[in-house]
N, CA, C and O atoms as a Maestro MAE file, in Angstrom:
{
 s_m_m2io_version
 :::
 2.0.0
}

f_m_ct {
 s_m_title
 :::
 protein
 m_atom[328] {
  # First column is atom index #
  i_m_mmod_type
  r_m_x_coord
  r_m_y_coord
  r_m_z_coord
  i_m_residue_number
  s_m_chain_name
  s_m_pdb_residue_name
  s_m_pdb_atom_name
  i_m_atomic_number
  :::
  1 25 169.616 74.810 115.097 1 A "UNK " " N  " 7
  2 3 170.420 75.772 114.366 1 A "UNK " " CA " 6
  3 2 170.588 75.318 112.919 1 A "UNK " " C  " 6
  4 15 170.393 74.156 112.562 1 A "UNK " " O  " 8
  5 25 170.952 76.279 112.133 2 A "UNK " " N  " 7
  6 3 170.931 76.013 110.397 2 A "UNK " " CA " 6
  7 2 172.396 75.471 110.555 2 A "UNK " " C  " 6
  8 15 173.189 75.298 111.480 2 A "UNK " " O  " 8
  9 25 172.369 75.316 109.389 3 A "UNK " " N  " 7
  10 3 174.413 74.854 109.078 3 A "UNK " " CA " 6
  11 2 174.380 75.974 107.879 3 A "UNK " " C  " 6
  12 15 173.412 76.452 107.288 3 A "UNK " " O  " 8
  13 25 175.721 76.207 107.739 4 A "UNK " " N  " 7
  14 3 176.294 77.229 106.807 4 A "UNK " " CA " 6
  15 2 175.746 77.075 105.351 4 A "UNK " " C  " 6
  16 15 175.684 78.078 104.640 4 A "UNK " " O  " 8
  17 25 175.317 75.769 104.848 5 A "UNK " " N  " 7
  18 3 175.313 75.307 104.066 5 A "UNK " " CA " 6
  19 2 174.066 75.448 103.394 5 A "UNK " " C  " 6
  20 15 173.868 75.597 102.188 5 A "UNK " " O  " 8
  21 25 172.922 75.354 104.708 6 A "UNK " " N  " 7
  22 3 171.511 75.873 104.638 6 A "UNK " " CA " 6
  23 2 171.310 77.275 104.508 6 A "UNK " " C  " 6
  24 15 170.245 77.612 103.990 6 A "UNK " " O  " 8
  25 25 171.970 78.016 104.805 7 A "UNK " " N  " 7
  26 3 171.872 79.436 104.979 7 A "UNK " " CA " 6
  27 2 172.444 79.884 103.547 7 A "UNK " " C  " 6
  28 15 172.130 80.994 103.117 7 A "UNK " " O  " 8
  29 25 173.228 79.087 102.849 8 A "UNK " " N  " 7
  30 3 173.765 79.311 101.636 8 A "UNK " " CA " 6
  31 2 172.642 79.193 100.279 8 A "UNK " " C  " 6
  32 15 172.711 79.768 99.193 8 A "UNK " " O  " 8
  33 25 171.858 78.465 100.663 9 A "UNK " " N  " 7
  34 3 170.585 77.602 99.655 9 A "UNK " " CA " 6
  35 2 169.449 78.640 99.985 9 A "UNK " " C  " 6
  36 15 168.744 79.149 99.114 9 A "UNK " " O  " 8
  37 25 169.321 78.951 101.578 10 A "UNK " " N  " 7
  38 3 168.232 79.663 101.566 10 A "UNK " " CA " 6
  39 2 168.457 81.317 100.731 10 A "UNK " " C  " 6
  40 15 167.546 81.908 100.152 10 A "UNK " " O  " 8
  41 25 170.053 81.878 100.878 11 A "UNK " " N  " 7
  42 3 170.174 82.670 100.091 11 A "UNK " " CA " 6
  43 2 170.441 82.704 98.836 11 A "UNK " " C  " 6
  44 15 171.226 83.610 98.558 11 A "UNK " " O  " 8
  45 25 170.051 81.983 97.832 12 A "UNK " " N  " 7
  46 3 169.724 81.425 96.471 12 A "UNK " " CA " 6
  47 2 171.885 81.257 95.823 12 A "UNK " " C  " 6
  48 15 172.271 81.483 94.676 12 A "UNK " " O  " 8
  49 25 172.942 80.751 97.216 13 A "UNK " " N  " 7
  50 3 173.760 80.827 96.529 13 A "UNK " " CA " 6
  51 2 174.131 79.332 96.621 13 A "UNK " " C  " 6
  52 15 173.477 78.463 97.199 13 A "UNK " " O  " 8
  53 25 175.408 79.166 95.884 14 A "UNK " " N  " 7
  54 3 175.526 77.052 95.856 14 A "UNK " " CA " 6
  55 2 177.479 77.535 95.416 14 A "UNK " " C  " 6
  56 15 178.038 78.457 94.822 14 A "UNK " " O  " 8
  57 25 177.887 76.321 96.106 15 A "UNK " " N  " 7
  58 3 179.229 75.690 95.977 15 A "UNK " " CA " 6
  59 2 179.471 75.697 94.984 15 A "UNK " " C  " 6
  60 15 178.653 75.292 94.157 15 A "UNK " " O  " 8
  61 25 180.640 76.136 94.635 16 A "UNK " " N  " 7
  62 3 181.422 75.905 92.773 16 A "UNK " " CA " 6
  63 2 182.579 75.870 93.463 16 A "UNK " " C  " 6
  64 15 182.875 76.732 94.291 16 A "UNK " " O  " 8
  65 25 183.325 74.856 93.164 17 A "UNK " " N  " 7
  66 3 185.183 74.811 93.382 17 A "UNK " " CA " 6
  67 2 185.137 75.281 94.596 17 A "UNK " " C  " 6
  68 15 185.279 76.477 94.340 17 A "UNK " " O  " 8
  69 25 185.036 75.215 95.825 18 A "UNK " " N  " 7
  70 3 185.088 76.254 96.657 18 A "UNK " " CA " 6
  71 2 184.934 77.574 96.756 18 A "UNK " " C  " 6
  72 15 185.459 78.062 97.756 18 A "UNK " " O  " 8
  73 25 184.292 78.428 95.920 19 A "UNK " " N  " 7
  74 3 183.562 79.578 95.933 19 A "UNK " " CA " 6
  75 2 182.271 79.205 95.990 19 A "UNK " " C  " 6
  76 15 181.664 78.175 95.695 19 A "UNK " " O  " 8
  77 25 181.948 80.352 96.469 20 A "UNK " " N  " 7
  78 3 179.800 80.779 96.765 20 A "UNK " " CA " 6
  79 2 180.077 81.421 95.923 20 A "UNK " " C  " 6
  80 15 181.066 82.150 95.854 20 A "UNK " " O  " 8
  81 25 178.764 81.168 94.673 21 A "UNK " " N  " 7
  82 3 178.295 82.030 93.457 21 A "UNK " " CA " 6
  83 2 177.075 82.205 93.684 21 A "UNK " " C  " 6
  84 15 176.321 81.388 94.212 21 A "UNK " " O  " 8
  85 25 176.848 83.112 93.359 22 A "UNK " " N  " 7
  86 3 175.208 83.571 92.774 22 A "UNK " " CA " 6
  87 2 174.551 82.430 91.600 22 A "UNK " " C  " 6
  88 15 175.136 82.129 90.560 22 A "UNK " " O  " 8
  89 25 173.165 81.867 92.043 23 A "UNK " " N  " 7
  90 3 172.334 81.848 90.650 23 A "UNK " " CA " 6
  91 2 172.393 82.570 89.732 23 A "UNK " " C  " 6
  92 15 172.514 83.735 90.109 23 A "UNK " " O  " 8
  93 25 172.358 82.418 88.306 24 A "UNK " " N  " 7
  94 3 171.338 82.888 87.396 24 A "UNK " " CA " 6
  95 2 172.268 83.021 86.217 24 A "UNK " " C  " 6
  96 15 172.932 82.025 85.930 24 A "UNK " " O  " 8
  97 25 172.429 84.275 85.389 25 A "UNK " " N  " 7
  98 3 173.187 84.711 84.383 25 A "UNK " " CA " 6
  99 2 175.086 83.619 84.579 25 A "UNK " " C  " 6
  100 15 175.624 82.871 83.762 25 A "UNK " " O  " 8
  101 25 175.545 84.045 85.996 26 A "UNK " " N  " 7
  102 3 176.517 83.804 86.319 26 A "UNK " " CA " 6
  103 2 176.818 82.376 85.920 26 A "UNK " " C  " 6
  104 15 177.516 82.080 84.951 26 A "UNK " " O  " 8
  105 25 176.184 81.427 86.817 27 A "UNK " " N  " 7
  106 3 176.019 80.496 87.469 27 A "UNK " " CA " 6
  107 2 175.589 79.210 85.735 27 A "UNK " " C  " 6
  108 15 175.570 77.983 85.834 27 A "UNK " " O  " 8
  109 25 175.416 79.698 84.886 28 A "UNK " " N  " 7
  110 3 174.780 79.468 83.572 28 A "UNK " " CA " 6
  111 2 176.386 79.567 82.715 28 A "UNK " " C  " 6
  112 15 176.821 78.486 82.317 28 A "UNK " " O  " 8
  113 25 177.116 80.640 82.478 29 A "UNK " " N  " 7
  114 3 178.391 80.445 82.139 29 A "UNK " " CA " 6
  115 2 178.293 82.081 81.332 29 A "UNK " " C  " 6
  116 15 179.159 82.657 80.672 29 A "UNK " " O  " 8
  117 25 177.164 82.435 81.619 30 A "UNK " " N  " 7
  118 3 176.564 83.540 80.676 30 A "UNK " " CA " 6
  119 2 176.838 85.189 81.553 30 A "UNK " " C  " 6
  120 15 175.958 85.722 82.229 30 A "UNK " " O  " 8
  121 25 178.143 85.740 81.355 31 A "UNK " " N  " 7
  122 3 178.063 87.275 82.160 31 A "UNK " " CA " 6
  123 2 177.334 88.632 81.288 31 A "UNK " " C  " 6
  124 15 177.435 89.232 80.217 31 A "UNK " " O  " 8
  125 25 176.608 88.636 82.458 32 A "UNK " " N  " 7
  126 3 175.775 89.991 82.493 32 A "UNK " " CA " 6
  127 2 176.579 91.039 82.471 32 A "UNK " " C  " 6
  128 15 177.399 91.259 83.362 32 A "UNK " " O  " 8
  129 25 176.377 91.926 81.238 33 A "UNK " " N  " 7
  130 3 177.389 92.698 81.314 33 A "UNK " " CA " 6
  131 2 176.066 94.302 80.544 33 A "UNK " " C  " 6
  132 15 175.066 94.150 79.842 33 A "UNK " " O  " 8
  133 25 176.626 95.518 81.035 34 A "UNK " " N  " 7
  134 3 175.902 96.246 80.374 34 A "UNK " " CA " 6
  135 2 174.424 96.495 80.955 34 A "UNK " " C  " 6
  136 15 174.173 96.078 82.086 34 A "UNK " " O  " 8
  137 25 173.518 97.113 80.267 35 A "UNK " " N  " 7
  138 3 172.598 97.887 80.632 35 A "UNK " " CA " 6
  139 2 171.390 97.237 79.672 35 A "UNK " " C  " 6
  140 15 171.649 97.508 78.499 35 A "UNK " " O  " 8
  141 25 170.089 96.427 79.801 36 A "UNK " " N  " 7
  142 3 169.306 96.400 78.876 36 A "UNK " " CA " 6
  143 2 168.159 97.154 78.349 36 A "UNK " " C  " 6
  144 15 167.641 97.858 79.215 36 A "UNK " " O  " 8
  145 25 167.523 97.231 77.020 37 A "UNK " " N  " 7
  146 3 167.012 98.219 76.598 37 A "UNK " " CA " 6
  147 2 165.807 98.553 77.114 37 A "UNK " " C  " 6
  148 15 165.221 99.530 76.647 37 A "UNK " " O  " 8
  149 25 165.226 97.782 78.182 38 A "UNK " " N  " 7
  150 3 164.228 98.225 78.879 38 A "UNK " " CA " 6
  151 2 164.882 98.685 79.909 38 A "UNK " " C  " 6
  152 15 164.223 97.988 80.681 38 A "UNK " " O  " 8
  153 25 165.491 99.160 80.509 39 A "UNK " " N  " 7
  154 3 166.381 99.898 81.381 39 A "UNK " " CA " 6
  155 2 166.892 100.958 80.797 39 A "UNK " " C  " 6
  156 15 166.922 101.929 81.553 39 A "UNK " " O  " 8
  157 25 167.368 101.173 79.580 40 A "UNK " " N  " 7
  158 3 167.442 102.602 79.308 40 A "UNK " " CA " 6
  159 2 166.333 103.322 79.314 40 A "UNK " " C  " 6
  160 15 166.154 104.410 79.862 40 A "UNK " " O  " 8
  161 25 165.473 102.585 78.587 41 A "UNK " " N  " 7
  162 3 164.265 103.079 77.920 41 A "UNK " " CA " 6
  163 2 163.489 103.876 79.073 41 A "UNK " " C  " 6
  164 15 162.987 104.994 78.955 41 A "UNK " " O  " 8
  165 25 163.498 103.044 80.238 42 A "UNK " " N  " 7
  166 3 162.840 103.447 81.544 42 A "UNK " " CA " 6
  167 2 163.622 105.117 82.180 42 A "UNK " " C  " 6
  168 15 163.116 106.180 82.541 42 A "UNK " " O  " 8
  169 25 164.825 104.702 82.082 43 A "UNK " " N  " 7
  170 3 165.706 105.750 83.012 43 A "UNK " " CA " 6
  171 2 165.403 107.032 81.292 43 A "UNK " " C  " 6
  172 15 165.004 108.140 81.652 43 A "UNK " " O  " 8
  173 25 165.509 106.941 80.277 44 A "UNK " " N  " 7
  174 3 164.977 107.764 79.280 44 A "UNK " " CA " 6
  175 2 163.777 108.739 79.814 44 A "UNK " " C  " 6
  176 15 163.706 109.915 80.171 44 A "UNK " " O  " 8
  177 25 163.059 107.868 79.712 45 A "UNK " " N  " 7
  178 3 161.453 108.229 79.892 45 A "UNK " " CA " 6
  179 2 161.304 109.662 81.290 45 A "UNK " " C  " 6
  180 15 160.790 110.779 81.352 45 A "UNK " " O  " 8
  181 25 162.170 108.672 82.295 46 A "UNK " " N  " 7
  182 3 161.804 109.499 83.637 46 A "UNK " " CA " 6
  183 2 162.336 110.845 83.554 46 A "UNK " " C  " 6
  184 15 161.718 111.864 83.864 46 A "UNK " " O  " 8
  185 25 163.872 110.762 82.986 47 A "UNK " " N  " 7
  186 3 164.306 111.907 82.654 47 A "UNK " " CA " 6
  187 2 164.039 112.948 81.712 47 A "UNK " " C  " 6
  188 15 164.660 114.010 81.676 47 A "UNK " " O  " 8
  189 25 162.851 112.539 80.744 48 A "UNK " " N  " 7
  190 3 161.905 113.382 80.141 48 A "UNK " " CA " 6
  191 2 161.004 113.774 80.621 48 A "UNK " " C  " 6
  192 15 160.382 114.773 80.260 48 A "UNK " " O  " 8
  193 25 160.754 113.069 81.529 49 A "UNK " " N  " 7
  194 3 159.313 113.550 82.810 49 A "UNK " " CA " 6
  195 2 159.827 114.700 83.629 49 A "UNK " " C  " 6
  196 15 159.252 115.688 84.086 49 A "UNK " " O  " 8
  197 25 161.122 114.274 83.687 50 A "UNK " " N  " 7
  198 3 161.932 115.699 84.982 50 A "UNK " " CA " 6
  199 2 161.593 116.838 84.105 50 A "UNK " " C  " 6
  200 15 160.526 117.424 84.285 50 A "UNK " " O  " 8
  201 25 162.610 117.292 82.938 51 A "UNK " " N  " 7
  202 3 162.780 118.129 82.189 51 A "UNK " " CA " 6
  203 2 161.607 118.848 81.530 51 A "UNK " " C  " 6
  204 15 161.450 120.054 81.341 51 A "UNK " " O  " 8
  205 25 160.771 117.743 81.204 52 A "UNK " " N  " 7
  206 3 159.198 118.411 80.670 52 A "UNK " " CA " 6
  207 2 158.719 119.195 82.091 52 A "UNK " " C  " 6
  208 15 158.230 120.324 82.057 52 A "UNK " " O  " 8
  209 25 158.914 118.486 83.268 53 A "UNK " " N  " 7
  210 3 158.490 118.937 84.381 53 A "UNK " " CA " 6
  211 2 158.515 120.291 84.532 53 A "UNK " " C  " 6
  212 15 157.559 121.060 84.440 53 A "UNK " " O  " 8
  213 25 160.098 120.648 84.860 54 A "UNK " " N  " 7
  214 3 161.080 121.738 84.913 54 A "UNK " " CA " 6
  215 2 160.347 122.940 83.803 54 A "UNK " " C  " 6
  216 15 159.834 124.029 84.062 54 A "UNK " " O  " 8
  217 25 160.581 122.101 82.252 55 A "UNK " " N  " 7
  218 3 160.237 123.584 81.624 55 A "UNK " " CA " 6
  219 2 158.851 124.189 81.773 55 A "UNK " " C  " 6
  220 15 158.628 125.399 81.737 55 A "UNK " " O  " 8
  221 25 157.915 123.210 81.948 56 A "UNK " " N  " 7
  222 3 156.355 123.854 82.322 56 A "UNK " " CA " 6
  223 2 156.573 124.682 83.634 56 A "UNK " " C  " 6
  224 15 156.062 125.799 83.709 56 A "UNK " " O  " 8
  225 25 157.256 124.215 84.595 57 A "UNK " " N  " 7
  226 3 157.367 125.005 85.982 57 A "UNK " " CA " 6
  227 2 158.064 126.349 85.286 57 A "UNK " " C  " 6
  228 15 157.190 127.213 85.209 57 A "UNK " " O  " 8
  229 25 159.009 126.706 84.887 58 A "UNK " " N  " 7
  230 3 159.602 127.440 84.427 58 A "UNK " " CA " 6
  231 2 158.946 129.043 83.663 58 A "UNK " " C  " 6
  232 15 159.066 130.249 83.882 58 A "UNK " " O  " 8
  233 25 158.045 127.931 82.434 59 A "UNK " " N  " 7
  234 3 157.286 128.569 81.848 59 A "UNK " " CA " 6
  235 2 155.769 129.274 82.619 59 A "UNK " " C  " 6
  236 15 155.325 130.396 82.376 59 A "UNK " " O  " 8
  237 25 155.199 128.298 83.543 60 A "UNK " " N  " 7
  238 3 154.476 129.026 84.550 60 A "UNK " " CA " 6
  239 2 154.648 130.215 85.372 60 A "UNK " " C  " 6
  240 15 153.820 131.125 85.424 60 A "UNK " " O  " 8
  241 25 155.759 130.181 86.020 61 A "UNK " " N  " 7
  242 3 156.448 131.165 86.570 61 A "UNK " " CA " 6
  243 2 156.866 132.624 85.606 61 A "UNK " " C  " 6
  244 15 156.879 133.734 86.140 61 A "UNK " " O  " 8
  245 25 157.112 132.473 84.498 62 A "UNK " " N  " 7
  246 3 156.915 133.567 83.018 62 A "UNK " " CA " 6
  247 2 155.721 134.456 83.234 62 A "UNK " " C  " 6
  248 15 155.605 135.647 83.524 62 A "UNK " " O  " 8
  249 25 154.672 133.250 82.940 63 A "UNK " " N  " 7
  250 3 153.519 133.520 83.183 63 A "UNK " " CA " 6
  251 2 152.756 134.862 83.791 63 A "UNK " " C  " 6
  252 15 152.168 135.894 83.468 63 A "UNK " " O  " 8
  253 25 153.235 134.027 84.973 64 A "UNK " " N  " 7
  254 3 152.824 135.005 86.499 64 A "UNK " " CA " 6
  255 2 153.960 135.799 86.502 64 A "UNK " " C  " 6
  256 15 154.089 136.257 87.637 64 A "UNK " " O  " 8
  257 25 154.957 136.225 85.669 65 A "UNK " " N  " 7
  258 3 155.406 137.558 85.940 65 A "UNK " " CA " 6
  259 2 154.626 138.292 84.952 65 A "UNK " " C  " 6
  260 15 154.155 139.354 85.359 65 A "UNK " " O  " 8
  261 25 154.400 137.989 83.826 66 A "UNK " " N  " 7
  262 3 153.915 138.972 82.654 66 A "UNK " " CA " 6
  263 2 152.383 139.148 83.515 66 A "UNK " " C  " 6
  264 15 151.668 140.129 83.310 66 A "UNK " " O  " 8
  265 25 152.049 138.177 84.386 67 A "UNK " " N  " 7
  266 3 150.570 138.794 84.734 67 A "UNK " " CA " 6
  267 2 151.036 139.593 86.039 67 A "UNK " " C  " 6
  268 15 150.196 140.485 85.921 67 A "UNK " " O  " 8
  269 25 151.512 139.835 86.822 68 A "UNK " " N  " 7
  270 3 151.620 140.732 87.318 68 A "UNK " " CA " 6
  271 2 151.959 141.882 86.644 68 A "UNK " " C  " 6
  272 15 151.438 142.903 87.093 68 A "UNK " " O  " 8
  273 25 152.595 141.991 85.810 69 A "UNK " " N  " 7
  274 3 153.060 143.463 85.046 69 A "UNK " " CA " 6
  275 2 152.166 143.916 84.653 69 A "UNK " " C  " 6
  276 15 152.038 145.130 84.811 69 A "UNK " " O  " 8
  277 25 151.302 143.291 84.076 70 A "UNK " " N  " 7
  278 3 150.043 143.522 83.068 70 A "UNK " " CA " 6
  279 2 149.111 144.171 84.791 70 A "UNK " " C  " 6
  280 15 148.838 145.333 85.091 70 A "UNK " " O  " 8
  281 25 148.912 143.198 85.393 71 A "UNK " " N  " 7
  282 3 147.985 144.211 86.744 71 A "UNK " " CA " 6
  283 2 148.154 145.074 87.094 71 A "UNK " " C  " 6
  284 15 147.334 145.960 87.333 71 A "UNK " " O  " 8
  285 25 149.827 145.085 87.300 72 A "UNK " " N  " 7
  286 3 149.931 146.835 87.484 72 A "UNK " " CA " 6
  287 2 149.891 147.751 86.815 72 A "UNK " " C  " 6
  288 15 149.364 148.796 87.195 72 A "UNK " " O  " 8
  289 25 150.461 147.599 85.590 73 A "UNK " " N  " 7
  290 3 150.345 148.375 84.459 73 A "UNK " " CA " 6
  291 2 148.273 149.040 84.980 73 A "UNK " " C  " 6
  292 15 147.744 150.093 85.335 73 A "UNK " " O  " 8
  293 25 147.859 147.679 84.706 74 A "UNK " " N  " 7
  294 3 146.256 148.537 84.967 74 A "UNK " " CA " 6
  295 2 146.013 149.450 86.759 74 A "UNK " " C  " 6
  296 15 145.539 150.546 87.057 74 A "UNK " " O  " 8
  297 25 146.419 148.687 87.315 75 A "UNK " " N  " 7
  298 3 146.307 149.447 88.443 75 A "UNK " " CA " 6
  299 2 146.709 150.781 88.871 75 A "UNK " " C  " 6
  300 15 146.409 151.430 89.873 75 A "UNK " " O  " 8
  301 25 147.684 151.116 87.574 76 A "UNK " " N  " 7
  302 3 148.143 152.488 87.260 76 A "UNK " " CA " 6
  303 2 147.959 153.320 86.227 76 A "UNK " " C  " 6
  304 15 148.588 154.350 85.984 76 A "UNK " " O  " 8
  305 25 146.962 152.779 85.552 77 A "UNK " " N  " 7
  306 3 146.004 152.971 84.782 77 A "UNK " " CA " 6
  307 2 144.689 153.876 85.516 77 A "UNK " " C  " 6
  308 15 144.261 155.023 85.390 77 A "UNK " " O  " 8
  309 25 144.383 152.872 86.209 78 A "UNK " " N  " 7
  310 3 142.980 153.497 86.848 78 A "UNK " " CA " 6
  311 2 143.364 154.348 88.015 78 A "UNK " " C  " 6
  312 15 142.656 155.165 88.603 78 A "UNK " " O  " 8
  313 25 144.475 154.051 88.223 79 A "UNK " " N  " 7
  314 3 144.227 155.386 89.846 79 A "UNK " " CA " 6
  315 2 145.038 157.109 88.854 79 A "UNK " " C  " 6
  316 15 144.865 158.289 89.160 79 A "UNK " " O  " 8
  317 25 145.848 156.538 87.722 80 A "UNK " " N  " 7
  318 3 145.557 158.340 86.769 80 A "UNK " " CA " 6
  319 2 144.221 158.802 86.340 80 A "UNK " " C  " 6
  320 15 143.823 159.966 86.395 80 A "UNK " " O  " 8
  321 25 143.498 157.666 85.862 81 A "UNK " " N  " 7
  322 3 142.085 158.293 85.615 81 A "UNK " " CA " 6
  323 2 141.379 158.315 86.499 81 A "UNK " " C  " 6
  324 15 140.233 158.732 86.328 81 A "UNK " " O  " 8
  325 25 141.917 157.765 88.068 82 A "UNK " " N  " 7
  326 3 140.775 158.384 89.241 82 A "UNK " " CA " 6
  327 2 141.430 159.538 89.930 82 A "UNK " " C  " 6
  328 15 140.828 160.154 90.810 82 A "UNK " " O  " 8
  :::
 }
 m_bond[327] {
  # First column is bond index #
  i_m_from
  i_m_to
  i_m_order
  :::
  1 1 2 1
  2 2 3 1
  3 3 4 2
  4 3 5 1
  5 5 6 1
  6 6 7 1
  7 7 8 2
  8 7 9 1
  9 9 10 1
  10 10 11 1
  11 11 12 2
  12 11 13 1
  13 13 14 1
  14 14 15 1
  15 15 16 2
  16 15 17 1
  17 17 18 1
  18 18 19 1
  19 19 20 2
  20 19 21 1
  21 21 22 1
  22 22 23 1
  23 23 24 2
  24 23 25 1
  25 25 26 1
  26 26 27 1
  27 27 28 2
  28 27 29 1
  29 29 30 1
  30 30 31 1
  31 31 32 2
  32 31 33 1
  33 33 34 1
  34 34 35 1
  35 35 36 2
  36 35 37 1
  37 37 38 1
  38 38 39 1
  39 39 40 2
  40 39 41 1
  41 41 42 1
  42 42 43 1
  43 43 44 2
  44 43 45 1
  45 45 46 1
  46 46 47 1
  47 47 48 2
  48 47 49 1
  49 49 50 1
  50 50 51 1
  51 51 52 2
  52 51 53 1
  53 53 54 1
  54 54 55 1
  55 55 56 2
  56 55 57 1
  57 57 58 1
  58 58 59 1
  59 59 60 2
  60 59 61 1
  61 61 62 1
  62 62 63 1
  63 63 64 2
  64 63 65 1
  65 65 66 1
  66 66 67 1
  67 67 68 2
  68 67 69 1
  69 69 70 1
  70 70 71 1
  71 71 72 2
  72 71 73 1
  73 73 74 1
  74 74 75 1
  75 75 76 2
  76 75 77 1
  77 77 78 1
  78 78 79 1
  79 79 80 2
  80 79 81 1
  81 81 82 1
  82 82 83 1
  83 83 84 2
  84 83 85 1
  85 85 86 1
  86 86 87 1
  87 87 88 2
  88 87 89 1
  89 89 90 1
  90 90 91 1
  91 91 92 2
  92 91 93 1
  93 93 94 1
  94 94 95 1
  95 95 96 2
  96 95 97 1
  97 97 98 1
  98 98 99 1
  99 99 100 2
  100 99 101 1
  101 101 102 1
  102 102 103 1
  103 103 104 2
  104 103 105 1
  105 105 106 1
  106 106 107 1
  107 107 108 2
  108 107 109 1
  109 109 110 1
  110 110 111 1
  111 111 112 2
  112 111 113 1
  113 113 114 1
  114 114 115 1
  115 115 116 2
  116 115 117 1
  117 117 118 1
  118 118 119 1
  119 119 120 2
  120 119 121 1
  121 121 122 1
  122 122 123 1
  123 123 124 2
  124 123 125 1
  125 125 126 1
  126 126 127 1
  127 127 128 2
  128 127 129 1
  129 129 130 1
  130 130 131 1
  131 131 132 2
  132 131 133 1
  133 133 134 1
  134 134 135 1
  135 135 136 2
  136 135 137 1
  137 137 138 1
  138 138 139 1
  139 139 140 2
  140 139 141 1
  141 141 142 1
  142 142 143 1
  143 143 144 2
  144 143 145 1
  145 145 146 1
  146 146 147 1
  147 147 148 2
  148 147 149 1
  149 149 150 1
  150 150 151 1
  151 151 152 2
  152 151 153 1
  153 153 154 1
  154 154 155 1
  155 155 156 2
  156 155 157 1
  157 157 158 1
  158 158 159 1
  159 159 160 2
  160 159 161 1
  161 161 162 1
  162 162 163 1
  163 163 164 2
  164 163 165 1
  165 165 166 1
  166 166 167 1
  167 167 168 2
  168 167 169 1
  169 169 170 1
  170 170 171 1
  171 171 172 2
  172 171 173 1
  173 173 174 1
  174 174 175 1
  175 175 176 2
  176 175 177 1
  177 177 178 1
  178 178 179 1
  179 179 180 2
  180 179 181 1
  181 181 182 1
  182 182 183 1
  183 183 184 2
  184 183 185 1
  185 185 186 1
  186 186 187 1
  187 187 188 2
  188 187 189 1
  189 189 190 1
  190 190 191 1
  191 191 192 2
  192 191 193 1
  193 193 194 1
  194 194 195 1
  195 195 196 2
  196 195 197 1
  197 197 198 1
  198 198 199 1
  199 199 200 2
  200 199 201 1
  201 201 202 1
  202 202 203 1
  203 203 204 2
  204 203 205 1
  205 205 206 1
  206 206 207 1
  207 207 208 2
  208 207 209 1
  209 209 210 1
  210 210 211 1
  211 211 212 2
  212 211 213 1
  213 213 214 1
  214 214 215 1
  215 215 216 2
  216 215 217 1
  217 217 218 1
  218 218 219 1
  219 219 220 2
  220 219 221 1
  221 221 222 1
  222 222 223 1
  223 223 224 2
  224 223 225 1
  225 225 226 1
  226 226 227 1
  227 227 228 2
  228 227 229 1
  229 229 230 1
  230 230 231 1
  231 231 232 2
  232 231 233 1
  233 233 234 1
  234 234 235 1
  235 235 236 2
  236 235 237 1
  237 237 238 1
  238 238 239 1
  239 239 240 2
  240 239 241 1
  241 241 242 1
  242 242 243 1
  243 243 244 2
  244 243 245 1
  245 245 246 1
  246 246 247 1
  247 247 248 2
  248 247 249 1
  249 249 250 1
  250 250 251 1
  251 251 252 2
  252 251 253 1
  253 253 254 1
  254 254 255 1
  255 255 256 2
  256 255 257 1
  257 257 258 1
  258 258 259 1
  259 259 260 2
  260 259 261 1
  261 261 262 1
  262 262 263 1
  263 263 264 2
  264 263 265 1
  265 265 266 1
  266 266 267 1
  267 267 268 2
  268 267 269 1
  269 269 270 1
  270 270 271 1
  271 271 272 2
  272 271 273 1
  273 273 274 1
  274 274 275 1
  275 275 276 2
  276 275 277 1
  277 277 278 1
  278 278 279 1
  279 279 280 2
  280 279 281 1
  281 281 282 1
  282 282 283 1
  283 283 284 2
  284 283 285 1
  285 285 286 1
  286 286 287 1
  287 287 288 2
  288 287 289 1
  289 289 290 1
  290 290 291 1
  291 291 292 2
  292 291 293 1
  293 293 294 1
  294 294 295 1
  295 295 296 2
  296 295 297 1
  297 297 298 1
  298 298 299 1
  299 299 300 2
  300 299 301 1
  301 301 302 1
  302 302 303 1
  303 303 304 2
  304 303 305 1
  305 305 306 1
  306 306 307 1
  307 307 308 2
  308 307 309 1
  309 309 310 1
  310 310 311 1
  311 311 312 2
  312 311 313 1
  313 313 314 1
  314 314 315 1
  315 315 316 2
  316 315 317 1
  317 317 318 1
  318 318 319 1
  319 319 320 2
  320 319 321 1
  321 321 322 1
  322 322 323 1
  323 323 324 2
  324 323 325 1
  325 325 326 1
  326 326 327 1
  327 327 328 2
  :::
 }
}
């Protein structure tokens, strides 16, 4: 069997004063605070991908109404002159 202690190391955490801390930023004296600019930049991007998405779908759908109007318009076209 592990001891508590092993199970603590294998989950990358370690003893301070009697608290379990996390590695890294923390653990350094350094708090992570906030959002960094490759993380906006990313969540930016995607949400321009939605929206560009959206308005082409949007604008497609335009599309195919003005082309249906336009077919019928002819389809009622040709059955007065037939």
């Amino acid at each position: 069997m592990c001891s508590i202690n092993s199970l603590y190391l294998v989950w990358g955490l370690r003893k301070s004063h009697h608290l379990y801390s996390l590695r890294g930023a923390k653990a350094m004296g350094r708090k992570q605070t906030g959002f960094t600019l490759v993380e906006i930049a990313i969540v930016l991007v995607i949400i321009g991908l939605l929206l560009g998405g959206i308005l082409k779908g949007q604008e497609m759908i335009t599309q195919a109404k003005i082309k249906n109007v336009v077919a019928d318009f002819s389809g009622i076209s040709a059955a007065y002159y037939g």
